[in-house]
Every structure is written in structure tokens, then in C-alpha cells.
N, C-alpha and C positions, 0 to 999 in steps of 0.2 A: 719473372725476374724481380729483385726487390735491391733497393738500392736502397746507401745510408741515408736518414736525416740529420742534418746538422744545427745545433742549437747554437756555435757558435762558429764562423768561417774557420776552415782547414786549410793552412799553406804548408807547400813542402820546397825545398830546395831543387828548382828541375826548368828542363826546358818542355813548354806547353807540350808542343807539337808532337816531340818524341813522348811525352807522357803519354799523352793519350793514343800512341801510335803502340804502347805497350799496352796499355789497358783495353784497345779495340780488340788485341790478338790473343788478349788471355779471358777475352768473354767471348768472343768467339768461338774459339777452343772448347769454351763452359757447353756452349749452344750443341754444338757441331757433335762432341762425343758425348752428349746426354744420351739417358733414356729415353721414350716417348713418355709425354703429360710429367716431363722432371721439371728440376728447378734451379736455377742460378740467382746465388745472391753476392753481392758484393757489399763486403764490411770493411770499417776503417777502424784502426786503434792508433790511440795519439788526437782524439778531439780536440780543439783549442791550443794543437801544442807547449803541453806541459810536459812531454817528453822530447827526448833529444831524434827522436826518430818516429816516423810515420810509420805505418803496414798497412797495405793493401792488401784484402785475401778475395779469391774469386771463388768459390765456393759451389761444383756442380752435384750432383744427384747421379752421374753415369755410373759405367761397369767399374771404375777405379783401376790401380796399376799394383802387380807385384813392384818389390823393390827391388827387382833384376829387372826391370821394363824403367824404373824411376831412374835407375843408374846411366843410362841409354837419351832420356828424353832430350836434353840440349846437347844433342849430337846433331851435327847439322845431316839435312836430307834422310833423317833416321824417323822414319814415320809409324816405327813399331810394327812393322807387320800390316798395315793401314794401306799399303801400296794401291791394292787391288778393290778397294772398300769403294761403296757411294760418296766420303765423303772428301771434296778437293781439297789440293794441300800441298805443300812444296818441301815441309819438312824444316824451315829456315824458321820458321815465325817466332819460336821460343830460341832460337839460337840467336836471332838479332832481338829479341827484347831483353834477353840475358847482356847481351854487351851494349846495350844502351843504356839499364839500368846500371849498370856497373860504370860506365862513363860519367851516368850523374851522380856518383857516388856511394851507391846503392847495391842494394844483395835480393837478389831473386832466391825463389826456394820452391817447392812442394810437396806435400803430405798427404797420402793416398791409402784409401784400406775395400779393395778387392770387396765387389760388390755393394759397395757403397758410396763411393764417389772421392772425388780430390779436391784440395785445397791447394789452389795455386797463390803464390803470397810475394811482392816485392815490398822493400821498407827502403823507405830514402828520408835524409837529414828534413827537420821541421824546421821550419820558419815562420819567423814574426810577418804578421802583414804589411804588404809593400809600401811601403810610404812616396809620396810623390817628391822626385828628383827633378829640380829647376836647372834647365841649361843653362850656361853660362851666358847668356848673352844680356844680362844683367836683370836687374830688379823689373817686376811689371808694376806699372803705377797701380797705387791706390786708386781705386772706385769710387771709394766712397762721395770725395769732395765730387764727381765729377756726375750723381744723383743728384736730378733735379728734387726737391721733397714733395712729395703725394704721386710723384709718377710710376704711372701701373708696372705690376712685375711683366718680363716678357717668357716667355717659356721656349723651351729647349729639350725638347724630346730626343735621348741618345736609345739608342735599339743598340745591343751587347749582350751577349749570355756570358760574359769572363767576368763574374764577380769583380776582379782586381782590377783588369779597366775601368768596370765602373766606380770603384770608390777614387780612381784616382781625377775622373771628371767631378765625382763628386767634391773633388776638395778645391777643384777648381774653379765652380762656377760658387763655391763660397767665399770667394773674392769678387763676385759680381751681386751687391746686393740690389739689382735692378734686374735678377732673374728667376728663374725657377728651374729645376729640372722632373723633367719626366724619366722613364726609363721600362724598357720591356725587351725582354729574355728572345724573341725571338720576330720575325718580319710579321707573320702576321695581328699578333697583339700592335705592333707597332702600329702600323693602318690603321686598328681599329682607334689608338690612342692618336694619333694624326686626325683623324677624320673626327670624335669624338671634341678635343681638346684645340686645335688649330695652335700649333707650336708657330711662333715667328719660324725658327731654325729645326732641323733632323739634322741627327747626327747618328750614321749608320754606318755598322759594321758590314763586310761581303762575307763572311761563313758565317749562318747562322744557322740554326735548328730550324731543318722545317725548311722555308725556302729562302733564296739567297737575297742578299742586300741588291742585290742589283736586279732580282726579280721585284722585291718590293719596291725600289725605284720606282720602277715599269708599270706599278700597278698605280702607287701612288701620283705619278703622269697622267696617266690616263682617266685620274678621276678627277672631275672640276673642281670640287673643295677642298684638294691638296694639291692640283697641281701647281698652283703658283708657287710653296714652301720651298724656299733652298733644302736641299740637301746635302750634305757633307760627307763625303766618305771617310769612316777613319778605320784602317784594317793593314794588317801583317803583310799581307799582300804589296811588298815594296818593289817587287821588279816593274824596269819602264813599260813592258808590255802590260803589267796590269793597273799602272797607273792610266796609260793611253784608253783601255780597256774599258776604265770607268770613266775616266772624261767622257770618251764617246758614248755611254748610256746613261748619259745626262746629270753626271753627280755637281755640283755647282762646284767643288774644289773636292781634291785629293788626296785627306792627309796619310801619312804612313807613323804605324806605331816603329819604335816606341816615342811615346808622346812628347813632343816638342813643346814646350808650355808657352814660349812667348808666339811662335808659330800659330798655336792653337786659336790664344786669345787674339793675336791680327783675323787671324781666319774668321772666327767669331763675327771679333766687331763688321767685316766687309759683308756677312751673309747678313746680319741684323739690318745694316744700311740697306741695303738690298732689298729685305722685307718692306722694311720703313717707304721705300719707294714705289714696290708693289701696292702697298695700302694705300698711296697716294699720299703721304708725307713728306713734306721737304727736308732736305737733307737738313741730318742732325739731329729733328724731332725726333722725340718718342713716343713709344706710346702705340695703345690700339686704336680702331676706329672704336666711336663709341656710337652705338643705335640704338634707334629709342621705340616701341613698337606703336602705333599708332593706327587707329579705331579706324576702321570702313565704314562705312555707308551705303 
């Protein structure tokens, strides 16, 4: 399988979840009705959107389709003859990625040439990068005056694989020039940068690549040089059972996207304070401990 690289972020006009609920089922598809030792690749045209529209093409290497079997494919429960086959299937999977893509605005298609494989392609409206939206609940102070001068940066490790959250923390904590940010694509990089870097604050997503925020919690607990780190949940995940869910497996608070900006920074400030007291500082200081190593005898 080979995926695009991107020299510069790709945004397209969509909702996450159902995107990727389209693109699971049309590489799937790729996998499921290849050849043995084939190939699926997935290309994107519309880089940097300079065009008014994205295309996604999934690109397999199988038997391919007449264009009286292409006529047929988004029929629903129309599995082409496939009934009786090894491989499972319900026959719906392209019938509801057709009407989601077409909900977000978008056109599904495919291109097939019998004994050589198919091209499955949807295109939806491109977009400028999200820019970050301040809730109303008015202006958040300036920072600045409220830096003591020479006081160490504090760090703030966010674990995210969604590009677009992460630029939108990133514009956030550049209001905070008393900070730093970390950032890793998936739980276990994050431990290793937790354990590595000693963040006052984590700020973790629960769906990650790889294993879950609430399993990396669990690990991060149970090791002594991260357990003390607040951790913050911040994930999609907004129903009360999965807010309760993570309270209970120790998230120090639990925020819900889409991000709350003044919310976020309260949150913030109470997990830093929090640190600051773990380290054994009085409220209000900052600052890390500072240690000095000192010769045995």
C-alpha cells in the first residue's frame, strides 16, 4: 500500500468521521478484491488547494469490472455475483459512501479495465486551513504582562494525529509566551516524549493510532516519572458516558472538541497550578525545580 506525501497540508470541505468512514470502505474494497502479492495506492490531486475541488482515487491491482458489472456497483446489497465468495460483505458499503459523499457535497465515481484493476475516486469542495474560532465569552487577557522576566518556559505535551487540532492548539499556546509545545501523532511516541521531556501538562486525545488515549493514560500511571503529570483529555468523544468514562480512568479534566478557547485556557491554567504544587511550589510560582548534580565521595 502506498499513500500520498504531502509537501503542503490538504484540507477538503467534510465531516472527519464520515470521511474517513468513506475512505476505510473504499481501501478496504482495494485489499478485499485484489490479486495475491497486488497493490493499493492511494493518490490525491488538488495539493495545497489551488483547485476548487479535491479527488481522492484508491487505486487496486485486482481482476477489474466490465462496464455492465460498473453499472450495477452502487446498487445496494448488489455484491456482483460475490454472494458465495471467501470474501464478507453486505453489499451497502459503496451504496452509503456514495450518499455521504454526496451529502458533503461531493461526487463518487470509478474507472475499471478488466484484468487490470480499478480506480475508485471521490472529489469534494477544497478548503483553506481552519483557522482558530474564539467563543464568545469575550477576549482572553493578554500574557504577556502577567511573565515574570527570566521565568523558565513550562511544556505542554498535546498527543493528536488530526493535523487541524493540532495547529489550532498551536495558535493557542502562542498566546502563552511562558510555554512550549510538544506534540506526537500517536500514544506511544507520546510516553516516550512524557518520559523523555517531563511536560508540567498532557494533553491527550482518546482515538489514536496505535493504542488508545486512555490506554496511554494507564501506562503513563503506572510509571513513576509520569505519574504525577496532569493529563487532559481533549477528544470528539462528547457524550456523558464517555466524559464519565474518562474521568474514571484518571484524565485530570475532560475537555470536549470542538475547542472551547476560554474553557481550554481556564483548564490550562488549574492543570499548571496543580503541577506547580506537585513540584512543591506555592501557589502562583512558577517555574521548575532546579537541581544541581553534586560529587560523592
Amino acid at each position: 500500500m502506498t499513500f500520498p506525501q504531502f509537501d503542503l497540508p490538504c484540507f477538503v470541505d467534510a465531516d472527519r468521521t464520515r470521511l474517513k468512514q468513506v475512505l476505510i470502505n473504499l481501501i478496504s474494497n482495494a485489499i478485499k478484491y485484489n490479486r495475491p502479492n497486488g497493490t493499493v495506492a492511494v493518490e490525491v490531486d488538488g495539493e495545497g488547494n489551488t483547485a476548487k475541488r479535491t479527488r481522492v482515487s484508491v487505486k487496486d491491482t485486482g481482476a477489474g469490472l466490465p462496464p455492465d458489472m460498473l453499472m450495477q456497483l452502487f446498487q445496494p446489497f448488489n455484491r456482483l455475483g460475490r454472494e458465495r465468495s471467501t470474501e464478507e460483505g453486505t453489499g451497502i458499503g459503496l451504496v452509503m459512501s456514495k450518499r455521504l459523499v454526496e451529502l458533503m457535497g461531493g461526487e463518487i465515481g470509478v474507472q475499471s479495465t478488466v484484468g487490470s484493476g480499478s480506480v475508485f475516486w471521490f472529489e469534494l469542495n477544497s478548503a483553506a486551513a481552519p483557522q482558530l474560532a474564539v467563543d464568545g465569552a469575550g477576549p482572553t487577557a493578554d500574557p504577556q504582562a502577567q511573565v515574570p522576566r527570566g521565568a523558565p518556559l513550562r511544556t505542554l505535551l498535546y498527543v493528536e494525529d488530526n493535523p487541524a487540532n493540532l495547529m489550532l492548539i498551536e495558535q493557542l499556546i502562542k498566546r502563552r509566551p511562558d510555554m512550549r509545545l510538544l506534540s506526537a501523532r500517536d500514544g506511544n511516541l507520546g510516553i516516550q516524549l512524557a518520559r523523555a521531556n517531563q511536560p508540567e501538562v498532557i494533553l491527550m486525545d482518546i482515538n489514536l493510532p496505535g493504542i488508545s488515549g486512555i490506554e496511554a493514560l494507564r501506562i503513563l500511571r503506572e510509571d513513576p516519572a509520569t505519574a504525577h503529570i496532569p493529563v487532559v483529555a481533549l477528544s470528539a468523544n462528547a457524550m456523558p458516558r464517555d466524559v464519565e468514562k474518562g474521568l474514571q480512568a484518571g484524565f485530570f479534566r475532560y475537555l470536549t472538541k470542538p475547542i472551547k478557547v476560554n474553557e481550554f485556557m481556564q483548564t490550562l491554567d488549574v492543570a499548571l497550578e496543580f503541577a506547580r504544587r506537585e513540584a512543591g511550589y506555592p501557589p502562583g510560582e512558577s517555574g521548575r525545580r532546579s537541581w544541581s548534580a553534586q560529587p560523592t565521595f
